[in-house]
SEBAPA-333878 format. One record per residue (C-alpha): residue in three letters; x, y, z. Coordinates in steps of 0.25 Angstrom, whole numbers, plus 5000, padded with zeros to 4 digits. Layout:
BEGIN
<"ALA" <X Y Z>>
...
This chain:
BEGIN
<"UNK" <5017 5379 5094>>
<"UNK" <5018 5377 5109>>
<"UNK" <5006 5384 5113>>
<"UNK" <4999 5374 5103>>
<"UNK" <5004 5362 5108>>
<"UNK" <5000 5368 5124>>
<"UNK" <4986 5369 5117>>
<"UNK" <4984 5357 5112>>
<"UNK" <4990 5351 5126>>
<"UNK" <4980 5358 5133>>
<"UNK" <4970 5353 5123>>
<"UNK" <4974 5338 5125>>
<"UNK" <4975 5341 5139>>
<"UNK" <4962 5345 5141>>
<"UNK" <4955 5334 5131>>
<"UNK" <4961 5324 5140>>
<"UNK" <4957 5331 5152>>
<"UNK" <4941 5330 5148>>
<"UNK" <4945 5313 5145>>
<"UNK" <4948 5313 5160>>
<"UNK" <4934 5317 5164>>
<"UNK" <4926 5307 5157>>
<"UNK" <4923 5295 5164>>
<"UNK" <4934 5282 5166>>
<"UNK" <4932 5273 5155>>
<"UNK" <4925 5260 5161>>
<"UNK" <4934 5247 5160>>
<"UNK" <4929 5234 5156>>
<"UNK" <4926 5225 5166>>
<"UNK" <4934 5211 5167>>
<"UNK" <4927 5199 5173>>
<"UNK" <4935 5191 5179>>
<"UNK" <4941 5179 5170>>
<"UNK" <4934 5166 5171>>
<"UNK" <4939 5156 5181>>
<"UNK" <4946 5146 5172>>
<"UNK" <4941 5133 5173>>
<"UNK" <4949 5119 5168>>
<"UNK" <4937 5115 5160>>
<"UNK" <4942 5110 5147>>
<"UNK" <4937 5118 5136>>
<"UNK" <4926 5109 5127>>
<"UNK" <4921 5112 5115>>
<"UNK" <4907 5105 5118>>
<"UNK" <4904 5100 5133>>
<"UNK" <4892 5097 5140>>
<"UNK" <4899 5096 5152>>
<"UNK" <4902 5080 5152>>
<"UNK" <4916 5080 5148>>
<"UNK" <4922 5087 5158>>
<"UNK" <4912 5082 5169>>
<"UNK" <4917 5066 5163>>
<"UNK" <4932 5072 5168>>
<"UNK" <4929 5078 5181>>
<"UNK" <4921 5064 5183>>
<"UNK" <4934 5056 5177>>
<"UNK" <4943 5065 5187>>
<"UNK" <4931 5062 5199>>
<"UNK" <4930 5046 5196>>
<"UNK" <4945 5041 5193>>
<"UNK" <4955 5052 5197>>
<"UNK" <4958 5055 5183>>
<"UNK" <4960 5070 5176>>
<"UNK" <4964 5063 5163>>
<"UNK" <4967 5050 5156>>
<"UNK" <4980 5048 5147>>
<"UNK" <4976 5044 5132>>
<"UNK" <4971 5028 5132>>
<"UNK" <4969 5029 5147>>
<"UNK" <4954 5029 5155>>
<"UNK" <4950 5025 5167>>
<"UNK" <4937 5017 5171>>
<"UNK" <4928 5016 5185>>
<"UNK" <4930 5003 5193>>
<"UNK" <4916 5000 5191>>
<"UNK" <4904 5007 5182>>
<"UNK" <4890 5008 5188>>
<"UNK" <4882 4998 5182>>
<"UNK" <4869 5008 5181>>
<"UNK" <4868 5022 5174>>
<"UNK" <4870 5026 5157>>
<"UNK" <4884 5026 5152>>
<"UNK" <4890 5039 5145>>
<"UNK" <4903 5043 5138>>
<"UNK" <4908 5056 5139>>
<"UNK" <4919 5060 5131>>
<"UNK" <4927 5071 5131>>
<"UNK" <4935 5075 5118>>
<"UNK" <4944 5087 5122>>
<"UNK" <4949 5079 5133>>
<"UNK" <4949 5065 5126>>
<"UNK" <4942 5057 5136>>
<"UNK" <4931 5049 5139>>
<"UNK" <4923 5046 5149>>
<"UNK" <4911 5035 5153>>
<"UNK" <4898 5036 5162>>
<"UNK" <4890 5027 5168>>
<"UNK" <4880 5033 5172>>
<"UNK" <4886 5047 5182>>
<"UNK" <4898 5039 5185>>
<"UNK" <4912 5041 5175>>
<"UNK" <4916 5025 5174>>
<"UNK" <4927 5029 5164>>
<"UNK" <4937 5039 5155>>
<"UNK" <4946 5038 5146>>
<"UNK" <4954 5046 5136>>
<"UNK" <4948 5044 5122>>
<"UNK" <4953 5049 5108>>
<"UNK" <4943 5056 5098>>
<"UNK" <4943 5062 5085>>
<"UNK" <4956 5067 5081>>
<"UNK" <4956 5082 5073>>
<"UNK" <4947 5081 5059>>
<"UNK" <4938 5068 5066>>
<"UNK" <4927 5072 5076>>
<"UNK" <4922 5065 5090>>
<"UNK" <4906 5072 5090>>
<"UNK" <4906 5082 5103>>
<"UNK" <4890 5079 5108>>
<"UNK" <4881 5068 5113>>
<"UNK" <4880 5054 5107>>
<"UNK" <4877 5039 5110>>
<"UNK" <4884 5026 5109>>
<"UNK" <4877 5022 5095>>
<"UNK" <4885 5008 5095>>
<"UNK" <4895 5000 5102>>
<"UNK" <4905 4987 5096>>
<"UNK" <4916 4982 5105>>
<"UNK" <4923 4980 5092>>
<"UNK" <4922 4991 5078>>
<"UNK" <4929 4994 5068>>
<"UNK" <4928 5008 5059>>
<"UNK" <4920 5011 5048>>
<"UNK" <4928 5024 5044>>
<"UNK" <4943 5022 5048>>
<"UNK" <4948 5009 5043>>
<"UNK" <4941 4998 5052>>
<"UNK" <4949 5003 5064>>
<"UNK" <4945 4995 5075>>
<"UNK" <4936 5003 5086>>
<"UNK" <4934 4994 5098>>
<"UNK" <4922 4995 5109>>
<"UNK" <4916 5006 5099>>
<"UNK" <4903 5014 5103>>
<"UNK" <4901 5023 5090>>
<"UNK" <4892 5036 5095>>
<"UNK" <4887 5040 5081>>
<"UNK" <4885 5036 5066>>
<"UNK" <4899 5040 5062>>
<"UNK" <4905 5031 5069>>
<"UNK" <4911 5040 5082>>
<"UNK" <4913 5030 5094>>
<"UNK" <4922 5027 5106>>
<"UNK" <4932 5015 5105>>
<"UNK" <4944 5011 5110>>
<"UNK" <4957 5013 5103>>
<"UNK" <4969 5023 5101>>
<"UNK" <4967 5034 5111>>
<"UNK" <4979 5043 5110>>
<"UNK" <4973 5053 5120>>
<"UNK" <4970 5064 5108>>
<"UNK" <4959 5065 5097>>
<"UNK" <4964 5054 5087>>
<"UNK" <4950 5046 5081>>
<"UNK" <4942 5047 5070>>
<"UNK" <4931 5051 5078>>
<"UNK" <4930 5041 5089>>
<"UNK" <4931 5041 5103>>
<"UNK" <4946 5032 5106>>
<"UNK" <4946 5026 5119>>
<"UNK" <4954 5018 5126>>
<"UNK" <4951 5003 5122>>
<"UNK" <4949 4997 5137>>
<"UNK" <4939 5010 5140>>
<"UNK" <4933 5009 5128>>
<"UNK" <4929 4994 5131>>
<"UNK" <4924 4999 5145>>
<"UNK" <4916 5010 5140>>
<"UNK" <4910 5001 5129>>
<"UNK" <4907 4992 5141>>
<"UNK" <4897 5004 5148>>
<"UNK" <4891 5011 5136>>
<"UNK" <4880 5006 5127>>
<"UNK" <4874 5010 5115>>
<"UNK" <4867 5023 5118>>
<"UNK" <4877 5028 5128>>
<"UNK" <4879 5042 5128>>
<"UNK" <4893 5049 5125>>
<"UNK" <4895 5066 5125>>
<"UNK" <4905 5069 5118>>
<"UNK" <4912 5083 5122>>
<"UNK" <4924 5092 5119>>
């Protein structure tokens, strides 16, 4: 029995000795890890968003507003097209005139089984004064509805969260200033 168990020690040994001289297996390669950045990660951006808070820190010193607060440039150039960026993972919104950001302010938008649109649009129509169709003749002052279901910005309750039915919640003394620079045909992108 010994002499069997010596064999097959020898055999094993030997089996493992001819392993030895085949070549190193090769390791994978790792790259490096990817420099992390503070980017906030959107679901659909073209860039305008986080450029709108990198111009809102630039212009007023500001990295974030509290809910129902904004901030507004102490004079707006008369020249140049107004915009409206609005940023829905960061509950803000933001207005152009032309290059230069005039204004921000923290917004509420659709809360979970309601939808605020990601993409392009245009103001369609403006009221200084609205009341809605679908939810119960609640009041929606200095309305500018961007499509035909009735999705627009107006001032009201602005908790700081996603709480409307669809709508774009703003402060009720922004939404007054920005219904002041925008017209009908205004564009807004609408990221997230």
């Amino acid at each position: 029995m010994k002499t069997i168990g010596k064999w097959v020690i020898a055999v094993g040994a030997a089996a493992l000795a001819g392993c030895q001289t085949a070549p190193a297996p090769k390791l994978a390669e790792s790259k490096p890890a990817a420099a992390r950045t503070n980017e906030i990660p959107y679901h659909w951006t073209v860039g305008n968003a986080p450029q709108a808070h990198k111009d809102m820190v630039a212009e007023f010193q500001r990295v974030g507003l509290k809910p129902g607060e904004y901030v507004w440039a102490a004079a707006v150039p008369a020249e140049g097209e107004p915009r409206v960026v609005v940023d829905l993972l960061t509950q803000m919104t933001y207005v152009y005139r032309g290059d230069k950001l005039v204004g921000a302010a923290s917004m509420s938008s659709a809360k979970i089984g309601h939808v605020t649109p990601y993409g392009y649009w245009s103001i369609l129509e403006k009221r200084p004064f609205y009341r809605s169709k679908k939810y119960d003749n609640a009041p929606m002052p200095w309305m500018q509805r961007i499509d035909e279901y009735g999705i627009a910005f107006h001032g009201g309750v602005n908790p700081g969260y996603p709480a409307s039915h669809g709508c774009m919640r703003l402060p009720m003394k922004f939404a007054e200033k920005l219904y002041g620079v925008t017209r009908v045909g205004t564009k807004v992108v609408i990221e997230g």
